[in-house]
ZAMARGU-4260 file (C-alpha; in steps of 0.2 Angstrom, whole numbers, plus 5000, padded with zeros to 4 digits):
<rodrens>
0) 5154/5013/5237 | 5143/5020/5225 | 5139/5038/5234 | 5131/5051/5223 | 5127/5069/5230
5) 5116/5080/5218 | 5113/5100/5225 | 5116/5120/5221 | 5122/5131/5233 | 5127/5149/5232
10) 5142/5145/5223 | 5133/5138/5212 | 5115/5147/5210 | 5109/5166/5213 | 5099/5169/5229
15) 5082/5173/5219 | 5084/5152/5214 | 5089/5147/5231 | 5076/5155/5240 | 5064/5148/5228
20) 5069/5129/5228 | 5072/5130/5249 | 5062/5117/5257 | 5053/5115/5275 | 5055/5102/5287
25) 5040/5092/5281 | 5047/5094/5263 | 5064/5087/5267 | 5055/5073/5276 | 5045/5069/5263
30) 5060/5072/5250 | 5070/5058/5261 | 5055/5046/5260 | 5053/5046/5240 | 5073/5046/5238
35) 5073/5029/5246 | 5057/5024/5237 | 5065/5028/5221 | 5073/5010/5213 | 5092/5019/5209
40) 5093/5026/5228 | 5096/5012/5244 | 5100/5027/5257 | 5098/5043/5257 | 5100/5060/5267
45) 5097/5080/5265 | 5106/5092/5271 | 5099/5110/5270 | 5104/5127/5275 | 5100/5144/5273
50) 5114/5144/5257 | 5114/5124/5252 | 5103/5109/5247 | 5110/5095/5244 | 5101/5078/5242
55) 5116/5062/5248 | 5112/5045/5242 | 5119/5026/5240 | 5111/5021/5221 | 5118/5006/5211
60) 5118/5016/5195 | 5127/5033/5192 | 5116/5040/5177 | 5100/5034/5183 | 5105/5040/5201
65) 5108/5059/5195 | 5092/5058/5184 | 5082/5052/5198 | 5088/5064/5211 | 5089/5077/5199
70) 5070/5076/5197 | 5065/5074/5215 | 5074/5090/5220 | 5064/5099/5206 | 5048/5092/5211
75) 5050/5097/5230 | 5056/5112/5228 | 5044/5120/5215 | 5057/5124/5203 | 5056/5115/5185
80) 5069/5103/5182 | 5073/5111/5168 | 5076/5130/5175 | 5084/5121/5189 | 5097/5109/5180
85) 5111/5123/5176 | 5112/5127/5194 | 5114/5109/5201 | 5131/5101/5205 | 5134/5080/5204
90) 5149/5074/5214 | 5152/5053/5213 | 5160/5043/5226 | 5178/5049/5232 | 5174/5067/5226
95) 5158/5067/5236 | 5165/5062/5251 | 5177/5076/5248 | 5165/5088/5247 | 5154/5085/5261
100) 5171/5084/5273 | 5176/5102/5265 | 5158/5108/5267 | 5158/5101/5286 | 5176/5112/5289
105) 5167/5128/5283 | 5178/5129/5266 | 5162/5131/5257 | 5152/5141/5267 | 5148/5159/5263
110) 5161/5165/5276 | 5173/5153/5276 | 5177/5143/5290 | 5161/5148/5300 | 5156/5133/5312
115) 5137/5135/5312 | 5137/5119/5299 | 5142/5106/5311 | 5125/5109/5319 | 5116/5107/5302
120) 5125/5092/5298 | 5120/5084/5313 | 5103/5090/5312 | 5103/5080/5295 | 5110/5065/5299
125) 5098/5063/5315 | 5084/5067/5304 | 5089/5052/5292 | 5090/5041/5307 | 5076/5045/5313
130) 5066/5041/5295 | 5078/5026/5294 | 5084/5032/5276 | 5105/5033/5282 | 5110/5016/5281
135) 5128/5011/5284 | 5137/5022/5271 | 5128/5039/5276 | 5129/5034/5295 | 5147/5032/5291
140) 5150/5046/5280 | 5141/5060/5291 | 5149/5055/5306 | 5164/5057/5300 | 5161/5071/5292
145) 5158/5079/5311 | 5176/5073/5317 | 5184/5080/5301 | 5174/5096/5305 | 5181/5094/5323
150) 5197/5093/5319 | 5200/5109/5306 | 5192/5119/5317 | 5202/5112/5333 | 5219/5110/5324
155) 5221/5123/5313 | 5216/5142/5315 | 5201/5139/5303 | 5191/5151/5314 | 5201/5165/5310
160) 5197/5163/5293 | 5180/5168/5295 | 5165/5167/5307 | 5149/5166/5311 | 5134/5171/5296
165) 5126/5181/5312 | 5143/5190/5316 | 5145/5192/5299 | 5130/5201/5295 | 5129/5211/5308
170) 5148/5215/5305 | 5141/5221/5286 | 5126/5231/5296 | 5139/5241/5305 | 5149/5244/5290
175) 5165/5235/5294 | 5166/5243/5312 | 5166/5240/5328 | 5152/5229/5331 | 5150/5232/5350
180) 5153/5249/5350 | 5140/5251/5334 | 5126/5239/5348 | 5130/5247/5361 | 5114/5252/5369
185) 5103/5249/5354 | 5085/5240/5356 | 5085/5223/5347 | 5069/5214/5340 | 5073/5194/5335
190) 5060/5187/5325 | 5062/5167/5328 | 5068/5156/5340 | 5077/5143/5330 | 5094/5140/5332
195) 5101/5153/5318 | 5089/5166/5328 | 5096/5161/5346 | 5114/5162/5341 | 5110/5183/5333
200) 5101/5185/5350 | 5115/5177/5360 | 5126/5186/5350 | 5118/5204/5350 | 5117/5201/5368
205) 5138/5199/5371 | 5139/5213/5358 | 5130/5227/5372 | 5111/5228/5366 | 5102/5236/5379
210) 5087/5226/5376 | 5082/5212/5367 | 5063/5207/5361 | 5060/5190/5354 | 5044/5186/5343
215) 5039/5169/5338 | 5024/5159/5332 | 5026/5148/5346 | 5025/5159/5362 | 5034/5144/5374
220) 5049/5145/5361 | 5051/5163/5363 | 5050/5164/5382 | 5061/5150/5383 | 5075/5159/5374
225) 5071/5177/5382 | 5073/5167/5400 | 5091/5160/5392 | 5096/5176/5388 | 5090/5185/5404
230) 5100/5171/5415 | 5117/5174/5404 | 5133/5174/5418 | 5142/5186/5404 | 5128/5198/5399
235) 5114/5209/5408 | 5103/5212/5395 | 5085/5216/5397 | 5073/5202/5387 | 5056/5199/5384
240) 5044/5187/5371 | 5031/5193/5363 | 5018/5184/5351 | 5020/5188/5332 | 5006/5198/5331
245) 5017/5210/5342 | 5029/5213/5328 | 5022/5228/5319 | 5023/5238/5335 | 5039/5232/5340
250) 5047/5237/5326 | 5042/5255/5328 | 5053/5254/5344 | 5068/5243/5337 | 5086/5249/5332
255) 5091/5234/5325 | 5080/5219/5319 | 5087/5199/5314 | 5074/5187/5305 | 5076/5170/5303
260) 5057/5159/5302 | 5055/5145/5292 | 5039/5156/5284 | 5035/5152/5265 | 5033/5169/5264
265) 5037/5188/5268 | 5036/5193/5287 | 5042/5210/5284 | 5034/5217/5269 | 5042/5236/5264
270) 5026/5244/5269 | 5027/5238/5286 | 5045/5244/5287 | 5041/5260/5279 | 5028/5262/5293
275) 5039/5255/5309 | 5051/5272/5302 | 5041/5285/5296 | 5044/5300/5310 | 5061/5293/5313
280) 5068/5299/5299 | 5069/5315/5288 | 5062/5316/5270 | 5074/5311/5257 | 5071/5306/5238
285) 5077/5287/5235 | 5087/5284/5221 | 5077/5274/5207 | 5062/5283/5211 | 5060/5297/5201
290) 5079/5300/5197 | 5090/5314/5201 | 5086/5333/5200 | 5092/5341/5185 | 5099/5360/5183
295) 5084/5371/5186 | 5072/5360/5195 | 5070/5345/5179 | 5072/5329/5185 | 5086/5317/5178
300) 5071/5310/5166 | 5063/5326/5161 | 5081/5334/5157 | 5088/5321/5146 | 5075/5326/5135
305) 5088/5339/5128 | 5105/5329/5128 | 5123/5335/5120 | 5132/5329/5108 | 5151/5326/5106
310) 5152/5346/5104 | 5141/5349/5120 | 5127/5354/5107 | 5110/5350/5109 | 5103/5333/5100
315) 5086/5339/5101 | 5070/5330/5108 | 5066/5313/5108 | 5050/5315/5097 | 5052/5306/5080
320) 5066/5295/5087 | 5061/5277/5081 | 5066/5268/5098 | 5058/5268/5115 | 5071/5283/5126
325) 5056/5288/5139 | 5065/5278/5153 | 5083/5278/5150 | 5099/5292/5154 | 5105/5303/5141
330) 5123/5297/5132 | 5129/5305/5117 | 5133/5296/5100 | 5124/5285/5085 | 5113/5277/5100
335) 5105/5286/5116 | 5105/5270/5124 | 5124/5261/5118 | 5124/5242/5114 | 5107/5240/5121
340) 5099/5252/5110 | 5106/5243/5092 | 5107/5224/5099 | 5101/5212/5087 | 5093/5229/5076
345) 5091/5228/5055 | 5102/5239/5046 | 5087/5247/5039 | 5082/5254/5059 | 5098/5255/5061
350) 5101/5270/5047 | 5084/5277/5053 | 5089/5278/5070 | 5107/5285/5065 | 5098/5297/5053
355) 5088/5303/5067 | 5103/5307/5080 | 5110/5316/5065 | 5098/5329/5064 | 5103/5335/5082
360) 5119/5336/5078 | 5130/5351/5074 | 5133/5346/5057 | 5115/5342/5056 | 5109/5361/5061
365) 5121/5365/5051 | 5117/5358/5033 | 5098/5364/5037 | 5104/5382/5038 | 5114/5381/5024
370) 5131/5382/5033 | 5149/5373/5033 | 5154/5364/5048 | 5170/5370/5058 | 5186/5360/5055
375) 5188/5350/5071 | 5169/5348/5076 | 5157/5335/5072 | 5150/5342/5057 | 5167/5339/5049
380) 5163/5321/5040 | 5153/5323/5021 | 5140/5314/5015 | 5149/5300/5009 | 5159/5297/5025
385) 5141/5298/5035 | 5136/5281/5023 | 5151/5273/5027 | 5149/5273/5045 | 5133/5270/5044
390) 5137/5257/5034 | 5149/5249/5045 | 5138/5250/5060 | 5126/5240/5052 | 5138/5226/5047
395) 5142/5224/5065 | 5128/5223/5071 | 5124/5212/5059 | 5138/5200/5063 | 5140/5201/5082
400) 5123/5208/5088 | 5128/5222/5098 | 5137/5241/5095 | 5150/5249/5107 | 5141/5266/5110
405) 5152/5281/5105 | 5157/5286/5126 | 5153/5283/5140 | 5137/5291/5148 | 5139/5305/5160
410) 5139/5299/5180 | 5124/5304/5188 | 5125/5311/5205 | 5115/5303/5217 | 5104/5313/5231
415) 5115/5307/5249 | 5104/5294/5258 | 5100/5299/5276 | 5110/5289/5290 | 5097/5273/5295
420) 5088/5274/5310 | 5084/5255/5308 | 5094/5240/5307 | 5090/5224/5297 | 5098/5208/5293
425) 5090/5193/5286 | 5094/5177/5289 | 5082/5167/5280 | 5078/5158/5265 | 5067/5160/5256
430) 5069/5180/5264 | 5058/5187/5278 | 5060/5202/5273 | 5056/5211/5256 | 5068/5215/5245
435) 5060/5232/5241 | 5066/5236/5259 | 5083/5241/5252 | 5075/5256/5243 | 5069/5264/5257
440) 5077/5281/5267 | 5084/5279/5283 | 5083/5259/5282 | 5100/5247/5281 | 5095/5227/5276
445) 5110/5216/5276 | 5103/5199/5271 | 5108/5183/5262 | 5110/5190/5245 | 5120/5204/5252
450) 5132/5193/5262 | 5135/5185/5248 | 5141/5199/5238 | 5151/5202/5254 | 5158/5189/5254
455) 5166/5185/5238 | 5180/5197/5239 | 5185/5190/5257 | 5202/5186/5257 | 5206/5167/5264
460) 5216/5164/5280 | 5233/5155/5276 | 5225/5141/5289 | 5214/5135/5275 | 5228/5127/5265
465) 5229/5118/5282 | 5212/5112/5282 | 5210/5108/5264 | 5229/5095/5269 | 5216/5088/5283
470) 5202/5085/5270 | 5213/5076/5259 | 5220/5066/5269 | 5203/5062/5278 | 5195/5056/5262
475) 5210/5043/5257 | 5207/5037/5275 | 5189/5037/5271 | 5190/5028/5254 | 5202/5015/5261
480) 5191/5010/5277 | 5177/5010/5267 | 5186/4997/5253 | 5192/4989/5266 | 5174/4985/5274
485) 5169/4979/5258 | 5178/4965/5257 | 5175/4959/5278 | 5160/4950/5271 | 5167/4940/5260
490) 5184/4936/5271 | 5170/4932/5285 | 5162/4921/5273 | 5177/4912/5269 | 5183/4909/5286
495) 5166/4902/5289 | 5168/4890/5275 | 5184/4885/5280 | 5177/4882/5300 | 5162/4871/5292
500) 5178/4860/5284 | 5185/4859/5298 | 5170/4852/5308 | 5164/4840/5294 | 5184/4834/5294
505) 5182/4829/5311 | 5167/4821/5311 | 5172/4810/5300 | 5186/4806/5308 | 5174/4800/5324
510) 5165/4789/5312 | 5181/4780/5307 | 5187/4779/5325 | 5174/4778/5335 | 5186/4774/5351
515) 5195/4790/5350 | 5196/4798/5369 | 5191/4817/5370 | 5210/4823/5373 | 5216/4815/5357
520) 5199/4822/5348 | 5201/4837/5355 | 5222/4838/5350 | 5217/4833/5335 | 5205/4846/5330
525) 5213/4860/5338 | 5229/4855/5327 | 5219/4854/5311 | 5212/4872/5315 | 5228/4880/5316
530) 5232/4872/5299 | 5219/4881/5293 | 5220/4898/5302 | 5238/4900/5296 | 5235/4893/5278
535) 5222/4909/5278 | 5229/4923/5290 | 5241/4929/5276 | 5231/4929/5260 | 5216/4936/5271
540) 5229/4950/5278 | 5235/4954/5261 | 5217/4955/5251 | 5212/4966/5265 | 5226/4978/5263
545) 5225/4977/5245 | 5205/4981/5245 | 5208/4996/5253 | 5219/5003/5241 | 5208/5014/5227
550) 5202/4999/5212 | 5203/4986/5227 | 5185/4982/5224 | 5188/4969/5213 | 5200/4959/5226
555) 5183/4954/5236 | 5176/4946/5218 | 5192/4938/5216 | 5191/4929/5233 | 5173/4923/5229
560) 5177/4916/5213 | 5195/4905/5218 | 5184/4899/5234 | 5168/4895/5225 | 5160/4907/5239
565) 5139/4906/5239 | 5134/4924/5234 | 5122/4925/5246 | 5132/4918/5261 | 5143/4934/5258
570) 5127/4943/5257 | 5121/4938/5273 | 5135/4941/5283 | 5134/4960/5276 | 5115/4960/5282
575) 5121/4954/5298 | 5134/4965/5299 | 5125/4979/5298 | 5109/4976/5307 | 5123/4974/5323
580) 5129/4990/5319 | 5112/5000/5320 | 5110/4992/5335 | 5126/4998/5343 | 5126/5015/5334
585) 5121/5030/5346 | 5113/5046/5341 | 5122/5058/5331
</rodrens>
């Protein structure tokens, strides 16, 4: 087995480099047909999700197969192999087997144990099949992969671990209540009608929505899932398709909203949102905007033009001050701005700078008005003790590149952001929805990046230690099937060697008794093939047993070599071997 898998995930890469390497359908396809092309690859198979891409594929050489399939995820993707390599992952043989069984139970999805990736898997293997890129290995390998998922999930209690991204999201929407109680009665707009889009209808619909609107750029699609969920025996729920062109109003009528397309780019943009809400919810200042109001009517940026010092004194204003403070929080000490003002400073800007915090000081009002600083204030340390720090600043700076500020900066309280009169969770990747959306009053997105975050903290189910026992045990099966396998072509071969003996044996034997009845020729041979068959049965039972144990490989070379086997016998009978298991092999 020479199986190489070559991806990034969320584990793996932030969401901004997901979103930019995702791929279409026709990318993937296209992807699959230039994998196989390549000379290192012989199969090949793509499995991508809204949180994963991974590129599966048999290659005869294990650093020219990463280097090749390295390169054609970065082409496909748009992302530069080099800005994309300290995000990928490589897993070899038994340890990619391993991960695409734990991948299949839901241990590395971003809510662990969640079943929606059996569909994806299956989606993937039918789309190899159908490009005839899965040969024997990935046929094998995915379809195992589905009864290793199968079994976690029907075993163990792996679905209490975790669930659905859908029920998940709109789980984070409601802010870890009640999901049916926060539905109840809402309006719902579903933008898509795929199958991540028809599960967050299917499931807004149990949860209580009182009506549900699908939008699609295929109008059939839409109607057809409206007509699903208006026929559901355990729901009532009012549904209706619209075309995408009806989005826009809709949303001005929606209480909650799920996106999932397949578009390259944004189907909400925040304007459209702002509009969809703007008479549904009461003025508010957004934090980030123009900062918080200060004392007296200043806002946060205007007043931290008069910051204190250690003493509570004033430090004066900013002109003069030899860095660039316009845009950053008051903090008190040798730097306004803490380790990001003084990385990777000179000692001489470092003094200026220090010199210049100095004149807002106590100790600097002071010395200009001729005075003596109180014991146990900041004016305290002399001339000498003020080149000393200095001094020392600089060195560190100098050394490590960076300077602990002197405290902390003061909190800044935040303006209370209005209760959200609409609800947004996106599902897709790249995003459907702008990311500037979070910023707005009145508005809650949930979408892949925030799930993530979500889902860091999430404690694990004891049943996963179960499942992870299952995948272990699955891959040894795996690897030892698949060991085994290798070494029926040459045992076939043998046996086929040994039957053309047999049959030369014999007729030679009619040539020297030509009067020989058929019951003695027929004795005679059938006594001269169980010599044969017995002389094999127990070295082939034992190579085979042996094969499959890991480092067996070199057990099938062994048996080629003592029998003198033709190469390309052995070779044939694999061909032939698996051109009669395409045949009988049914859909995924």
């Amino acid at each position: 087995m020479s199986l190489l898998v070559v991806g990034l995930s969320h584990r793996s890469a932030p969401v901004s480099v997901l979103e930019r390497a995702a791929l279409n359908a026709d990318e993937q396809v296209k992807l699959l047909q230039d994998t196989v092309a390549a000379e290192p690859a012989t199969e090949a198979a793509v499995l991508a999700t809204c949180n994963r891409i991974e590129l599966y594929a048999d290659v005869d050489k294990f650093h020219a197969g990463v280097a090749e399939l390295s390169t054609l995820l970065a082409q496909h993707s748009g992302v530069g192999l080099e800005e994309l390599t300290p995000y990928l992952y490589v897993h070899y043989e038994d340890r990619a087997v391993h991960h695409l069984f734990s991948v299949a139970c839901g241990l590395d999805s971003m809510v662990v144990g969640e079943g929606q990736i059996l569909g994806q898997i299956k989606d993937s293997l039918a789309r190899a099949q159908e490009l005839h890129s899965a040969g024997r290995l990935l046929n094998d390998l995915f379809q195992q992969a589905l009864r290793v998922g199968k079994r976690a999930h029907s075993e163990t209690g792996i679905d209490r671990a975790g669930q659905s991204l859908v029920t998940f999201g709109l789980e984070q929407l409601a802010r870890g209540g009640d999901v049916q109680q926060w539905a109840r009665g809402k309006k719902a707009l579903v933008i898509g009608a795929g199958s991540m889009s028809s599960l967050a209808a299917a499931t807004l619909a149990r949860a209580g929505v009182a009506e549900i609107v699908v939008a699609n750029r295929t109008f059939d699609r839409a109607e057809r899932l409206a007509q699903i969920l208006m026929e559901g025996d355990d729901t009532d729920v009012a549904a209706r398709a619209v075309p995408m062109e009806s989005v826009p109003a809709e949303l001005t009528r929606a209480d909650v909203t799920v996106s999932c397309t397949g578009a390259t780019g944004l189907v909400l943009t925040a304007e459209s949102v702002a509009e969809a809400v703007e008479g549904r919810t009461p003025p508010s200042a957004v934090p980030g905007e123009d900062g918080p109001t200060a004392p007296g009517g200043e806002s946060g940026r205007t007043a931290g033009a008069q910051r204190s010092g250690p003493s509570g004194t004033s430090l004066g204003s900013e002109d003069g001050c030899p860095l660039e403070l316009s845009s950053v929080q008051g903090t008190a000490g040798f730097s306004v701005l803490g380790e990001a003002a003084v990385a990777g400073m000179a000692a001489a800007e470092l003094e200026q700078h220090a010199a210049w915090v100095d004149k807002g000081t106590v100790r600097g009002a002071q010395r200009a008005a001729g005075g003596a600083a109180r014991p146990g204030t900041a004016g305290t340390l002399d001339p000498a003790a003020d080149t000393d720090a200095i001094a020392a600043l600089a060195a560190t700076v100098a050394t490590v590149g960076r300077i602990p500020e002197r405290r902390r900066p003061e909190p800044v309280e935040e303006p209370q952001r209005p209760e959200p009169v609409l609800f947004l969770l996106d599902l897709a990747m790249p995003r459907d929805i702008d990311a500037a959306v979070h910023r707005l009053a009145g508005v809650r997105l949930v979408d892949i990046e925030s799930l993530a975050d979500a889902s860091a903290g999430a404690p694990m189910a004891a049943d996963v230690d179960q499942v992870r026992r299952i995948v272990s045990d699955e891959v040894a099966a795996f690897g030892a099937a698949l060991r085994a396998a290798h070494i029926t072509p040459t045992v076939v071969a043998l046996r086929t060697m040994a039957a053309d003996v047999v049959a030369g044996e014999i007729a030679r034997l009619d040539g020297r008794l030509p009067g020989l009845d058929d019951k003695h020729r027929a004795e005679i041979t059938q006594t001269v093939r169980r010599v044969v068959d017995k002389l094999l049965h127990a070295p082939t039972v034992r190579v085979k047993q042996l094969a499959a144990e890991p480092g067996g490989a070199g057990y099938a070379d062994a048996l080629r070599t003592l029998f003198d086997l033709d190469p390309e016998t052995v070779a044939a009978v694999s061909r032939a071997e698996d051109s009669t298991t395409e045949k009988d092999r049914g859909p995924a």
